[in-house]
N, C-alpha and C positions, 0 to 999 in steps of 0.2 A: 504494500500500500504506500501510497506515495500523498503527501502536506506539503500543500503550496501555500506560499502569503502572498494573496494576487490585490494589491492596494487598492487597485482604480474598481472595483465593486461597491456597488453602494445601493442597487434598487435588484427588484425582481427580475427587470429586461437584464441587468447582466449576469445575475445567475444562469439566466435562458442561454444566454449566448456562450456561457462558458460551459453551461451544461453540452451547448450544441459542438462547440470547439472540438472536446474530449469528442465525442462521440462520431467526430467526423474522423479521426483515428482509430478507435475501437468503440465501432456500436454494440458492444458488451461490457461495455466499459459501468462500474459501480461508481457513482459519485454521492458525493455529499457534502453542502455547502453551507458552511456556515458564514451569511450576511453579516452578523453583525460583529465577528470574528475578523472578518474577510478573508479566512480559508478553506479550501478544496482537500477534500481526502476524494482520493481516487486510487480503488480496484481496479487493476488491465495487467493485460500480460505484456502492452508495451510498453518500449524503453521510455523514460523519462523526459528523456531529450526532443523525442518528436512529440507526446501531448504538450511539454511546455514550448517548441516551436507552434502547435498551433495553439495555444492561446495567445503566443506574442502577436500572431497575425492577423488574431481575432480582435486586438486591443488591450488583452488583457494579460501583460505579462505578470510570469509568477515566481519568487523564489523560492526553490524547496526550505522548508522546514524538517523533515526527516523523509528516509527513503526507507521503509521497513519490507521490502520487497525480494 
């Protein structure tokens, strides 16, 4: 499981859109977002590196906080 701290979050549109990010990479991907946290835990079997390339693409870059994967 991988903890991102992705700062620019702050409404429900971008939960949607980072939910949609992850999922553009592995649509079996497990997410969970905590708004008011403003972190992502995320279930996938991909590497790291390309969900958080696509969230940077999406707008919404993130730095891992732990990678328990």
């Amino acid at each position: 499981m991988y903890e991102l701290k992705v700062e620019n979050m702050s409404c429900g549109h971008c939960t949607a859109r980072v939910t949609q990010a992850v999922k553009s990479v592995d649509p079996e991907a497990r997410i969970e977002v905590d708004l008011p946290g403003r972190q992502v835990r995320i279930e996938s079997a991909c590497e790291l590196i390309e969900i958080a390339a696509a969230l940077a693409e999406a707008g919404y870059p993130g730095q891992a906080v732990s990678d328990t994967n």
